[in-house]
Backbone as a ProteinNet text record, in pm:
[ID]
protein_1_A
[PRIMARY]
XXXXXXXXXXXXXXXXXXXXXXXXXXXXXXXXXXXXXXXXXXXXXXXXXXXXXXXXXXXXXXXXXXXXXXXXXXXXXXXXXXXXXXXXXXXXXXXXXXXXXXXXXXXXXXXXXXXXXXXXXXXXXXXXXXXX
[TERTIARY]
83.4	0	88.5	50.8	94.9	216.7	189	280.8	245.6	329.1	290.4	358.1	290.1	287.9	294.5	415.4	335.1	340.4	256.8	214.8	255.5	355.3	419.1	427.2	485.4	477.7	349.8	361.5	246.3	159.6	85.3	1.8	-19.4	-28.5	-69.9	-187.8	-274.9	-447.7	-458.5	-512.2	-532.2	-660.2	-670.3	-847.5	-876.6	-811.2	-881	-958.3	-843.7	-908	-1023.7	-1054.2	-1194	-1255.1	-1241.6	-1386.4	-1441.3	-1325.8	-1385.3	-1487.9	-1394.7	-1468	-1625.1	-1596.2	-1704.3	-1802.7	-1792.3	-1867.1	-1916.8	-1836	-1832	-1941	-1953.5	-1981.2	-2180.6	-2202.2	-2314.3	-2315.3	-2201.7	-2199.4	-2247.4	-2375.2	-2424.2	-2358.5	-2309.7	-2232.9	-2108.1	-2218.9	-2138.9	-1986.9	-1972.8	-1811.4	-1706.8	-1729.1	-1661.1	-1611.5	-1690.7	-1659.8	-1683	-1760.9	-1790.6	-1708.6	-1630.7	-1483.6	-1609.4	-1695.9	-1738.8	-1818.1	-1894.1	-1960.6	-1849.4	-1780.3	-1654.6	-1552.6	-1582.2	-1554.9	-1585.6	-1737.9	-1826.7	-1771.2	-1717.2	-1713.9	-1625.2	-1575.1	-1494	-1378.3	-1330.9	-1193.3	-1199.1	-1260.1	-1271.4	-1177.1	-1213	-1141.5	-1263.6	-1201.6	-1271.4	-1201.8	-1266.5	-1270.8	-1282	-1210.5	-1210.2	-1306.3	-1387	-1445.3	-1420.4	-1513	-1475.2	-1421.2	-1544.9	-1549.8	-1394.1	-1357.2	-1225.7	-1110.7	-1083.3	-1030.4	-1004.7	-1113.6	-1134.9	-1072.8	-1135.4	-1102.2	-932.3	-907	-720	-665.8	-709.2	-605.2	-638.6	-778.5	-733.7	-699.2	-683.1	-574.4	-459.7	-426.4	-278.9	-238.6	-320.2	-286.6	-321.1	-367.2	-400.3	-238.2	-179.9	-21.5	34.1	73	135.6	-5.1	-130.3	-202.9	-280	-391.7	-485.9	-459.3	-362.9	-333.5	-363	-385	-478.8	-574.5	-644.1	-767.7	-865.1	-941.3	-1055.3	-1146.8	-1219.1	-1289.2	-1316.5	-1362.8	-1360.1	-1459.5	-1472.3	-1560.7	-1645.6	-1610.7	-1653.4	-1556	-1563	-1510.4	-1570.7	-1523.3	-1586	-1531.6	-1614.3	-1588.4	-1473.4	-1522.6	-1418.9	-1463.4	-1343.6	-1376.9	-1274.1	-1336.1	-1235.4	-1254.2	-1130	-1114.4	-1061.7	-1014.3	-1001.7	-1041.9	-1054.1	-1024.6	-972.6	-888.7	-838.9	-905.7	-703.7	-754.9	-659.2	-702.5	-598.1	-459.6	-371.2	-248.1	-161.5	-277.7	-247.2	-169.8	-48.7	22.8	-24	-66.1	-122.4	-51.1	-33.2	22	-49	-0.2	-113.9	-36.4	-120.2	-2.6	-114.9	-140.9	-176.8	-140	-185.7	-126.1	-248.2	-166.6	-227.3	-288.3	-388.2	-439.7	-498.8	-548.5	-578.1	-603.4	-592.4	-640.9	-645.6	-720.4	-812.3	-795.6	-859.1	-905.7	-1018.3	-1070.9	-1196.5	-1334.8	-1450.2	-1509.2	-1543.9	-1589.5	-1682.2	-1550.4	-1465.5	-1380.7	-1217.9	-1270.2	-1094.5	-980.9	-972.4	-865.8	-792.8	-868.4	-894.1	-860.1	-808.7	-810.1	-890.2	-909	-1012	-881.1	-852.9	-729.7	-804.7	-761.7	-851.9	-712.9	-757.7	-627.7	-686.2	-601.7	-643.8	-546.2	-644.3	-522.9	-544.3	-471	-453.9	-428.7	-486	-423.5	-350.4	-242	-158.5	-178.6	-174.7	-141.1	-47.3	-11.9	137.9	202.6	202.9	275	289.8	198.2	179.1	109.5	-55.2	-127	-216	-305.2	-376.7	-458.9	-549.5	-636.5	-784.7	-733.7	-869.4	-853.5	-879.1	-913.5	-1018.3	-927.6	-1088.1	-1015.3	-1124.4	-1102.6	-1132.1	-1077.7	-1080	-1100.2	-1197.1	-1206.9	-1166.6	-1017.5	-1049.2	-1068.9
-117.6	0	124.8	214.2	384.6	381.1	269.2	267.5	383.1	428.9	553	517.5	534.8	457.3	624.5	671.8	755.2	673.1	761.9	679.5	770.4	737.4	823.5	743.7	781.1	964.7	1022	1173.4	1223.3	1233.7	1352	1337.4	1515.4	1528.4	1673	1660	1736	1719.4	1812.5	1752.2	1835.3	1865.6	2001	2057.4	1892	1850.2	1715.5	1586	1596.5	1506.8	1561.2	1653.2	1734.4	1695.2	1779.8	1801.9	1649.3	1540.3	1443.6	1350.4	1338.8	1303.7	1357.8	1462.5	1551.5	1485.8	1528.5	1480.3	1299.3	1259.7	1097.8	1067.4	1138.9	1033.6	1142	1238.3	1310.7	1429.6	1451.2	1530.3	1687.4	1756	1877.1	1994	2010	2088.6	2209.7	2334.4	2390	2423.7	2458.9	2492.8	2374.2	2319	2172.5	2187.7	2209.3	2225.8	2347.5	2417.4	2554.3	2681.5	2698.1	2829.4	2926.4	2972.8	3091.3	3128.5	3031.8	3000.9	2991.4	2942.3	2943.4	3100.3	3148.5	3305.9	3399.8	3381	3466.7	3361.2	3296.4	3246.4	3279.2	3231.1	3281.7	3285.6	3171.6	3108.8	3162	3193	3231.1	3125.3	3037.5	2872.1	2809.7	2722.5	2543.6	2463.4	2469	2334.7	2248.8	2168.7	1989.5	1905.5	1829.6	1741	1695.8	1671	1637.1	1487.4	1387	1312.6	1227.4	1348.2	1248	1287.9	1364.8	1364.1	1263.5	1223.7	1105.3	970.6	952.1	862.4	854.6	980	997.1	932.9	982.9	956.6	783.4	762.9	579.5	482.3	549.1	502.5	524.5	594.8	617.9	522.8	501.9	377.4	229.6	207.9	67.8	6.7	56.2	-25.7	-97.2	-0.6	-22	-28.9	1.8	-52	-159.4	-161	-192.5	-339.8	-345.9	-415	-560.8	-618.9	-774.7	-752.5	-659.5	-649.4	-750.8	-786	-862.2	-795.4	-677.9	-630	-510.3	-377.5	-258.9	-241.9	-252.5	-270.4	-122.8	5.9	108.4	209.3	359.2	480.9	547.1	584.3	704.5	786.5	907.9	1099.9	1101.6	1096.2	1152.7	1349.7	1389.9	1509.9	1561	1710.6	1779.6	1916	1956.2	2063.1	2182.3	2148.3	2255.3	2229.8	2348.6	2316	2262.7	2204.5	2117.2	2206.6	2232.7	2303.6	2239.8	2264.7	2188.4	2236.7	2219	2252.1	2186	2149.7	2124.4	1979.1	1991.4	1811.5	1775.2	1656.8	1555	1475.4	1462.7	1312.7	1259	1142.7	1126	995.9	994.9	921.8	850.8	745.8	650.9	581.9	598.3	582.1	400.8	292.5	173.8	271.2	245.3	260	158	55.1	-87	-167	-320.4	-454.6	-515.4	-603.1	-729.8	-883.4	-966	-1056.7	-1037.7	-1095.9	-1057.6	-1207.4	-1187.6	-1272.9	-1358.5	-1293.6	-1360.9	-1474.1	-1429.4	-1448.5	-1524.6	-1625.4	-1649.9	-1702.5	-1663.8	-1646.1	-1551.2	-1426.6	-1298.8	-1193.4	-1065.6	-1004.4	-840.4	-744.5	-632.5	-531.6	-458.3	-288.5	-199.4	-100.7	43.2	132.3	196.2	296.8	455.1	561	664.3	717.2	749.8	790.5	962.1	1061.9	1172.4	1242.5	1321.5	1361.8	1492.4	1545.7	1618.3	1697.9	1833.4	1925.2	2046.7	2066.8	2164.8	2165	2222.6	2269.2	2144.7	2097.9	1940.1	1985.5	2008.7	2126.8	2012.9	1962.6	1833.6	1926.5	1800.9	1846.4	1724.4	1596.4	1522.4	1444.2	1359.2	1305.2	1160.6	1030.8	974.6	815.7	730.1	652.1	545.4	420.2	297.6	162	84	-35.6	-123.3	-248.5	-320.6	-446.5
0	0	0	-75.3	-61	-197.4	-258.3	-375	-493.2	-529.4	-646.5	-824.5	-891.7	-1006.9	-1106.9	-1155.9	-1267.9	-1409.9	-1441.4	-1571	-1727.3	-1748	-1805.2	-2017.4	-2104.6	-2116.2	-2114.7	-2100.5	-2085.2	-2189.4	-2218.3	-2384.7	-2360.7	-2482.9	-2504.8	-2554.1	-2512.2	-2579	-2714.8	-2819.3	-2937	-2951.8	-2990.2	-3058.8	-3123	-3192.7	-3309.6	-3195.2	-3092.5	-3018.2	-2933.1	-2902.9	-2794.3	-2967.9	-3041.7	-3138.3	-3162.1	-3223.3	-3239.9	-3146.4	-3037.6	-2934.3	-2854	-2816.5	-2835.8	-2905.1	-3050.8	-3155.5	-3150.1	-3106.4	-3107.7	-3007.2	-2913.3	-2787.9	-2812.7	-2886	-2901.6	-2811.6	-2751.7	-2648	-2697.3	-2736.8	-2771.2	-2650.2	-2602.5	-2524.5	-2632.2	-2724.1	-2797.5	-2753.4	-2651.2	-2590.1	-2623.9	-2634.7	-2653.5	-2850.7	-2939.2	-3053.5	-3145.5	-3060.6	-3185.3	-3120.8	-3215.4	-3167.2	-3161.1	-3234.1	-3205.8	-3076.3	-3015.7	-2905	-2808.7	-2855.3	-2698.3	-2683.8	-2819.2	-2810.7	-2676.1	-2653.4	-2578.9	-2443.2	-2428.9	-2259.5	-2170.2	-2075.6	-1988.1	-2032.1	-2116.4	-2146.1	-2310.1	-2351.4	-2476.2	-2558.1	-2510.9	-2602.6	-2582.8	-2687.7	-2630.8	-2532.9	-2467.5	-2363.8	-2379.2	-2296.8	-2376.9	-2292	-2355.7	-2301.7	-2174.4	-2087.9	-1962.7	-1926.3	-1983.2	-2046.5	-2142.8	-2195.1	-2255.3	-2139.3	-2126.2	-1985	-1886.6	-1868.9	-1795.5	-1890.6	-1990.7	-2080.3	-2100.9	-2105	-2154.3	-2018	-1900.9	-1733.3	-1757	-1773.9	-1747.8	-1858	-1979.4	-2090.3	-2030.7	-1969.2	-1935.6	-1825.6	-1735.2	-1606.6	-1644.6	-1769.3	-1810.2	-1791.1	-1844.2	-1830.2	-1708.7	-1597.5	-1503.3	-1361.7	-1407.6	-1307.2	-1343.7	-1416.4	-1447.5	-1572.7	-1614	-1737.9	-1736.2	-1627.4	-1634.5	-1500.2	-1544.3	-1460.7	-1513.6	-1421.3	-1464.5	-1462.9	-1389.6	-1409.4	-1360.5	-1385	-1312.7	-1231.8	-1107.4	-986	-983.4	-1038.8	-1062	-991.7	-1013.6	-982.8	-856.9	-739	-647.8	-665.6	-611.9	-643.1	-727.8	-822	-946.1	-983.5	-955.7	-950	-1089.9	-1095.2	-1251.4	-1195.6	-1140.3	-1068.8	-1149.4	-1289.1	-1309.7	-1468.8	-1587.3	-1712.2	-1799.1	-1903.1	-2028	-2102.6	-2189.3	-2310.2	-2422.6	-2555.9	-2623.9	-2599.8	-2633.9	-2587.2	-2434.8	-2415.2	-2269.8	-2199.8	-2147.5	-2121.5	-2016.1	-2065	-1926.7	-1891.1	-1744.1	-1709.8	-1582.3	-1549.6	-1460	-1348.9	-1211	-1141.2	-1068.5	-1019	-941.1	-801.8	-662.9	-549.9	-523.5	-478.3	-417.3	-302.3	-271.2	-123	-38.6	-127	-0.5	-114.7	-9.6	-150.5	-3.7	-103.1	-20.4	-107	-23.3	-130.5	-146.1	-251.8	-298.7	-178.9	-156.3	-56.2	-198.5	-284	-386.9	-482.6	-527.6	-587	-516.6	-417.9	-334.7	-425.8	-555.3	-610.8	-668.3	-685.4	-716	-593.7	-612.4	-509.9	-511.3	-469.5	-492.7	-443.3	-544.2	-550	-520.9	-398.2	-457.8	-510	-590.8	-621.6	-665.8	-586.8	-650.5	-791.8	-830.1	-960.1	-965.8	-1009	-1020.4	-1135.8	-1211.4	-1370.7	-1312.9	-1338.3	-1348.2	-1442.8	-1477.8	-1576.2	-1563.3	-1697.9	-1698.7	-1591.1	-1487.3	-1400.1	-1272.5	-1322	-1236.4	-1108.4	-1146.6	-1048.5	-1044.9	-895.6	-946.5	-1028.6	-1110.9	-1173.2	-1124.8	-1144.2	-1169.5	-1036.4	-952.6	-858.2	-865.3	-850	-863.7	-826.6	-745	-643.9	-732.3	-766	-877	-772.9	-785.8	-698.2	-858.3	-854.1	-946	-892
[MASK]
++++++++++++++++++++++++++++++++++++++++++++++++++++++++++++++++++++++++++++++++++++++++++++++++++++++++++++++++++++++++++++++++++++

């Protein structure tokens, strides 16, 4: 327990990847793909999907955490504390916090791990609790 895993290299997020995605998953949320609508907002960008965000941090821990999981038991408080914009490098790091054996499964065992996405400056950004 308290083992720390980064999950490296990082990724830089591209406009191609928010718009597509965005677009992919039906997400109608104009800020996400229409420059002119994201003109008038706070950030006067597009913002990246929240959604792939999420998707990018646990592509990134499949390797060194997750990589013969049997199954994902689900996520608690996954939080997104701050914005994603294109341009932006992600990396992301993963702490063990407890394992068990599993009651259902006595050959199997149950991980919780928090994992953390990092950006630029390595400021947290995402937060979110993994039972595998």
């Amino acid at each position: 327990m308290g083992d720390v895993f980064e999950h490296r290299p990082g990724r830089t997020v591209l406009d191609v990847d928010n718009v597509w995605f965005t677009l992919l998953t039906l997400n109608p949320q104009q800020v996400h793909f229409d420059q002119h609508y994201a003109d008038k907002t706070e950030w006067k960008k597009l913002l990246v999907d929240s959604t792939f965000t999420l998707a990018l941090v646990t592509e990134m821990s499949v390797n060194s955490i997750s990589g013969k999981v049997v199954a994902n038991l689900g996520w608690d408080k996954v939080r997104l504390t701050n914005p994603v914009f294109a341009g932006d490098m992600i990396y992301a790091e993963s702490t063990i916090l407890s394992k068990r054996e599993s009651k259902s499964r006595p050959i199997q065992g149950i991980v919780t791990v928090l994992t953390r996405e990092l950006i630029k400056t390595i400021k947290k950004l995402l937060a979110s609790k993994e039972l595998y």
